[in-house]
N, C-alpha and C positions, 0 to 999 in steps of 0.2 A: 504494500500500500504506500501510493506515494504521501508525504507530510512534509509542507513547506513551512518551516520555522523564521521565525520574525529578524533571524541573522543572516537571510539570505541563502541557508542552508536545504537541503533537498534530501530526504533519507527516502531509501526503499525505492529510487526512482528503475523503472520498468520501462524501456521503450519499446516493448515485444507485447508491451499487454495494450491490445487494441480497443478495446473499453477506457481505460487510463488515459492514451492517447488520446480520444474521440473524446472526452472529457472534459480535456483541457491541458494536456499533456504536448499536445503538438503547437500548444500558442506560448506555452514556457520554453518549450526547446526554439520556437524562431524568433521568439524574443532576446534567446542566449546566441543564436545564430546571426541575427544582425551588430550584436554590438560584439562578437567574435569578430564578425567581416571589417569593420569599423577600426578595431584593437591591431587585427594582420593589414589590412589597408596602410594604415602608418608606420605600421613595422617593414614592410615591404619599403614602400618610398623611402624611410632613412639608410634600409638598409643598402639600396639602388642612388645613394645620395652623390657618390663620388662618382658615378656615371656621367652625372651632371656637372659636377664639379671640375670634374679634367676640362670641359670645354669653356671654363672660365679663366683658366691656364695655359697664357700663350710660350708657346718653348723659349723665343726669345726670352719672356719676363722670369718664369719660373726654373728655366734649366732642365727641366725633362722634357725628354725626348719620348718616341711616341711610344717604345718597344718600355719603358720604364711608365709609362702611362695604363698598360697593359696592366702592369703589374701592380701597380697604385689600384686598381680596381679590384683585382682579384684578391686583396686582402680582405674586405669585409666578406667575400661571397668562401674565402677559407673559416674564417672567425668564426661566421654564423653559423658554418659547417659544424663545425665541434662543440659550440654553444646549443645545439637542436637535439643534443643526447642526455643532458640535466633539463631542459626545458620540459624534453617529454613527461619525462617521471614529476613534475614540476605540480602538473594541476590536480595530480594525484593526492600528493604529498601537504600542499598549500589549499587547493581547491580553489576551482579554474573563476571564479569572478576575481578572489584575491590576485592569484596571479597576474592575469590580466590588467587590474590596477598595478601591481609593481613593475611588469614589465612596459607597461608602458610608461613611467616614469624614469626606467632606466635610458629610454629614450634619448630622456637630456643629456645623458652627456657626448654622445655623441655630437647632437646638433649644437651644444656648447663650444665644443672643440672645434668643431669646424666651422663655427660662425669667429672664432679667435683667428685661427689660423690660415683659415681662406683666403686672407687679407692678406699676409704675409710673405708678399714673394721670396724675401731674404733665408727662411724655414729650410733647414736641412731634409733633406729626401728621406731619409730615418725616420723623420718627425713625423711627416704625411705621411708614413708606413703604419706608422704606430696608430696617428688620430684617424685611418681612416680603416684601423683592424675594430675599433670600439665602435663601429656601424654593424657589425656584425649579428651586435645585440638583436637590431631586426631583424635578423633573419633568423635566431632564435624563437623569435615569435609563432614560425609557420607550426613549428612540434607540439607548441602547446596548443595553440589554436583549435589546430588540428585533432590532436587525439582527442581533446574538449569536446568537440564535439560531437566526433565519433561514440562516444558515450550516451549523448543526448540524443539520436535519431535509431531506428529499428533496420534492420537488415534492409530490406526491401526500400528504402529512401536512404541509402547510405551514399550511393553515388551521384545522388543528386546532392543532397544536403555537404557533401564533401565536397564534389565540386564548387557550388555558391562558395563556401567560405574559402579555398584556395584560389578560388577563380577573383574573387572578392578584393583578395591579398595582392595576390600576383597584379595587379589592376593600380596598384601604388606605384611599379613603377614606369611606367606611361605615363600618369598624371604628374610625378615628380616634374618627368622627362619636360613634359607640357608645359611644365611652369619657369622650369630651366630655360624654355623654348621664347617663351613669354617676357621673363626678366631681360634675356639678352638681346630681344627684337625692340624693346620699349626702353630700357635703361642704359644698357649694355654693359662688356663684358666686367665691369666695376662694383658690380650689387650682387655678387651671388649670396651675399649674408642674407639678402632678402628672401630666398629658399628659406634659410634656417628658420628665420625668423616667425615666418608662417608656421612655418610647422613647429615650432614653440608651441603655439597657442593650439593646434588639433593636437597634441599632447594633453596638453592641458582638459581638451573637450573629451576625449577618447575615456580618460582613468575615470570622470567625474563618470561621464555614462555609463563605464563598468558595476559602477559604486552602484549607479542606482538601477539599474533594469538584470544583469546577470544573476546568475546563482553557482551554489560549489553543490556539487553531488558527492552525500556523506559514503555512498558505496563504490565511489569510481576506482579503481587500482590501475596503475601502470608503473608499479616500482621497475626495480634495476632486473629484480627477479626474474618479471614477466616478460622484460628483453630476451635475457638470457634464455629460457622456454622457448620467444619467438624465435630466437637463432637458429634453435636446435631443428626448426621445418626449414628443408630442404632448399622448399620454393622462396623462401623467404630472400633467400642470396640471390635467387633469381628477379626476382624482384626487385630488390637495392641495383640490380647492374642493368634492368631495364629502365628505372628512373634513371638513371645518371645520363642515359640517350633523352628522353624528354624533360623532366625538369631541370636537369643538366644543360640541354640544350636551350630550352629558356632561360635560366636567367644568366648562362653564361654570353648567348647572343643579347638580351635586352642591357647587361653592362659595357659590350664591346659594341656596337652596330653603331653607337654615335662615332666612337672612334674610327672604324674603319672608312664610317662615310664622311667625319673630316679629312683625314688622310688622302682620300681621292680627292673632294671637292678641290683642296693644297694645290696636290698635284696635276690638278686642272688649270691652276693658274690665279685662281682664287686669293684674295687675303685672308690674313688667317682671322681676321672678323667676321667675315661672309663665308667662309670656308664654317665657321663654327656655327651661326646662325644657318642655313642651307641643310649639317647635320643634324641641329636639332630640331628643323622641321619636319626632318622626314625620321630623325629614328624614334620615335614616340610611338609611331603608327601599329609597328610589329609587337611590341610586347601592348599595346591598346588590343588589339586582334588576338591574341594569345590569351591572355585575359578574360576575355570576354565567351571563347571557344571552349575553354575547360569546364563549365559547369555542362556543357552538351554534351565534349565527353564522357563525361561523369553519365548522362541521362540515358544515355545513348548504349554504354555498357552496364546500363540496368535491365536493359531491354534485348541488348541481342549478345553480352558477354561483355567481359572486361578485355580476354585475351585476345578475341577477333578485331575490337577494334584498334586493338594497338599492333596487331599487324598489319593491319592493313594501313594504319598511320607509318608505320616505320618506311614503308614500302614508298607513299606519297614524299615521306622526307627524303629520301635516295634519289628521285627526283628532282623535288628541288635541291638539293645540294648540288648536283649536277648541272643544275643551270649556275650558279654561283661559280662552280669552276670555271665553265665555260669564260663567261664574266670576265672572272679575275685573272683569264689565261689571255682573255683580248686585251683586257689592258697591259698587262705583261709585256706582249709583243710591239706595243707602245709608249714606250719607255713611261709606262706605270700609269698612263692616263686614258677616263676611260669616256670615249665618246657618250653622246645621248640615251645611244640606245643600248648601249656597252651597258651603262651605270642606269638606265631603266631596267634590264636583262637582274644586273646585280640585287635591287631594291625589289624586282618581282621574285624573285629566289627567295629571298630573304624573307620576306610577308612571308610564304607558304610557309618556311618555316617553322616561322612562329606560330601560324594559325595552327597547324598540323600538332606541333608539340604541346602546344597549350592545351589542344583536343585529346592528345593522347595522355597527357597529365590525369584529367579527368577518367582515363580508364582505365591507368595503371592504378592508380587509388582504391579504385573500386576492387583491382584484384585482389588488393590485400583481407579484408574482411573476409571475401568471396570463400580464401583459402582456411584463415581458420575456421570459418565457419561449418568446412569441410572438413576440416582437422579433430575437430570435438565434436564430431560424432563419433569416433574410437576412444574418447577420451572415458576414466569411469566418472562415476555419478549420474544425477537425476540429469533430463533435460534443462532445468534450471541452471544448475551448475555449468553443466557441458557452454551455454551460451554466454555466464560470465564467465568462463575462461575464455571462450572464442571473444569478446568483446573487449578484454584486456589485455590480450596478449594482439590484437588488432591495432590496438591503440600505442602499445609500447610499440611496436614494430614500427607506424608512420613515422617517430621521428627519426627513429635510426636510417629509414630509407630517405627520408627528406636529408639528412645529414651525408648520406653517402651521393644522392643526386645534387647536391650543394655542390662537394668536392668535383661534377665533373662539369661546374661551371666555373669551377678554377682551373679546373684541365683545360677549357674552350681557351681561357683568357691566356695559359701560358704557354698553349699554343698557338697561339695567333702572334704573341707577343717572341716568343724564339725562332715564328717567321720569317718576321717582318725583318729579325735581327739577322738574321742569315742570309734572307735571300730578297729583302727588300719586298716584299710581296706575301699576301694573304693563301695563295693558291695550295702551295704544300698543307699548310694548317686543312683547308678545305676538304682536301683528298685525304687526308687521318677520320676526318668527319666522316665521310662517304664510307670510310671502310667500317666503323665503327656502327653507324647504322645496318649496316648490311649485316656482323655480327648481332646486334640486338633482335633483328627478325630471325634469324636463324636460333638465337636463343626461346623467343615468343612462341616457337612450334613446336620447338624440342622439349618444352616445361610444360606448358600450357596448351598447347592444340594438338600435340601427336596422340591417338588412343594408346597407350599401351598394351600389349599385348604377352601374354605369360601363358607356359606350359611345362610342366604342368600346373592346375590353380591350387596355388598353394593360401593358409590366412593371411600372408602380408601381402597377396597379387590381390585378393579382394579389398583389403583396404584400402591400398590404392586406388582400385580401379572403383572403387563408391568414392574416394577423396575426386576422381575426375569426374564422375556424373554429377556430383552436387556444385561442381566448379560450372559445370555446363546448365545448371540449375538456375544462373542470372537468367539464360533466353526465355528458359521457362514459366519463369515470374509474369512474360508478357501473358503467353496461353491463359496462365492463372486469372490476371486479371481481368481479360476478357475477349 
């Protein structure tokens, strides 16, 4: 029975119990899911801050160079990497309205820091190493968010309800991007404090909202333990190394795609004012589209499977990465600049694949539940129990795979960046992409879509082979319902 106490607190909550839901049980959970989306929303943008920030940083004034620009970014998108394995077990531990108030306070110091030091062309490289690893914190954000609310929504609305809120998050950084886009078109490259500043104050709006409309769920679990148990499923590694192709590929393209398309505009002949402005018009677009596709993902592998559509997403991304090569192989052959339709070729590449990964974020998501939910049907105990383990150990497991798909949007960044240093061009980096997508769909059928097949049937081919018909049990959801 659920009993909401006057602290905010939630005991006995059930999101399996269809009555409970129907109740009033589904107006508590999108009340905790809008100001979830709201809390990841700003954790997102600050953690996408230095994205923005490199383009307020001309080499002449600042002394870095583009291949050390790379890598000024990829610090918060490591940070937040390792910071999304304490976060997870965070809202367990604190409970997730509390949370949510602190972490978004910890907020500040990043945008502290870099409202001080933005300013400071004279700043040792170190320094901006350091102030722009404490962005990180946002991307912290996504583990707790995340598992939060996978607690609060029932099986059968998990890829949606997980989509909205990742989809939700991911959507900060575009609008950072926009407003990067906005300060420099209207002020120019002298106000980037004005970023910080702004978002001082949706700080500030974000904890008070926590305060008042969230709640903590007194039976949520996702300690260190229930990690440890996820690890131990097989699929689960498979899973961490197919995010790292799509949210990997998000947000490590939505941190570099400013950079790569100054770097062209440059070497188009551009100044490096209009070269920056030009970038940030157009790289907002891709992670705005990405953003916006992941909760379809999410909806989409509630209906026909988590692991068909990310096959079929990896396949569309192999494609566009292929036009990118192409792209960045014309501009190559002229001495790095890239005609109209060259650098229209490039910007159409890059959209798909963001819209693509952003979609398949949404479906990789959904696998995870999919699996333990498949897993604790061998488990012992009552169907009660079987489902809070599936639901906790679901929950531990997002941030771990949000932390391991983090790290290969620092692999995006540092290989783009020992590109660029090597051979003066994006194309190499490119063709590592290519290959690696083409390993993750080979992975996606080998895990996930091949029937296994066993002789003679022994008990552990049966358990398996019930752990794949309940995995194939998302399509069936649609039949069920009508």
């Amino acid at each position: 029975m659920t009993t909401l106490k006057r602290n905010h607190d939630i005991e006995g909550w059930d999101a399996e119990d269809v009555a409970a839901w129907e109740a009033g049980g589904k107006d508590i959970a999108k009340r905790n899911l809008i100001w979830s989306v709201v809390a990841e929303h700003v954790g997102f943008s600050v953690w996408s801050i230095w994205s923005v920030m490199v383009l307020f940083m001309p080499t002449d004034k600042f002394g870095i160079d583009p291949a050390g620009k790379f890598f000024l970014v990829a610090m918060p998108t490591l940070a937040g990497a390792f910071l999304r394995i304490p976060y997870t077990v965070a809202t367990a531990r604190f409970g997730g309205r509390n949370w949510t108030i602190f972490s978004a306070f910890m907020l500040l110091i990043p945008l502290l820091l870099t409202l001080y030091f933005v300013n400071q062309p004279g700043t040792s490289y170190t320094t901006f190493l350091i102030v722009a690893a404490f962005a990180g914190v946002g991307g912290g954000n996504f583990a707790s968010s995340m598992t939060n609310i996978n607690a609060f929504y029932p099986q059968r609305l998990k890829g949606w309800a997980l989509g909205m809120n990742a989809g939700g998050g991911n959507i900060g950084v575009p609008v950072i991007q926009l407003l990067g886009l906005l300060v420099l078109a209207t002020l120019g490259g002298e106000y980037a404090s004005v970023i910080c500043a702004i978002y001082l104050v949706l700080v500030g709006v974000t904890a008070v909202g926590a305060a008042l409309f969230m709640n903590n769920l007194t039976n949520q679990k996702a300690d260190l333990s229930y990690m440890v148990k996820a690890l131990r499923v097989p699929q689960s590694w498979a899973i961490a190394f197919l995010y790292i192709g799509t949210f990997g590929s998000f947000i490590g393209y939505s941190f570099a795609f400013g950079q790569i398309l100054q770097i062209s505009f440059k070497a188009g002949g551009d100044t490096v004012a209009q070269a920056a402005v030009y970038a940030a018009s157009i790289a907002f677009i891709g992670p705005l589209l990405g953003s916006l596709a992941r909760p379809y993902g999410g909806k989409m592998a509630d209906r026909i499977g988590g692991s068909k559509v990310t096959m079929v997403s990896f396949f569309v991304m192999m494609a566009a990465t292929l036009l990118v090569v192409f792209a960045s192989s014309r501009a190559d052959s002229n001495n790095g600049v890239a005609s109209g339709a060259t650098m229209g070729t490039l910007v159409a590449g890059f959209i798909v694949l963001f819209l693509v990964s952003g979609f398949a974020n949404g479906a990789v998501t959904k696998i995870i539940p999919s699996v333990f939910d498949a897993k604790s049907k061998s488990q012992p105990g009552t169907p009660a129990e079987q489902a809070t383990w599936s639901q906790n150990s679901a929950g531990a497991l997002i941030g771990f795979v949000g932390a391991i798909g983090a790290l290969g949007g620092v692999g995006i960044n540092l290989a783009l960046r020992t590109s660029y240093a090597t051979t003066n061009s994006a194309t190499t980096a490119f063709l590592v992409f290519l290959a690696f997508y083409v390993l993750c769909a080979v992975v996606t059928w080998a895990v996930f879509l091949r029937r296994p097949t066993f002789s003679p049937v022994t008990d552990s081919a049966v358990v398996v082979e019930a752990e794949h018909l309940v995995l194939e049990a998302e399509s069936a959801n649609t039949s069920a319902r009508g």
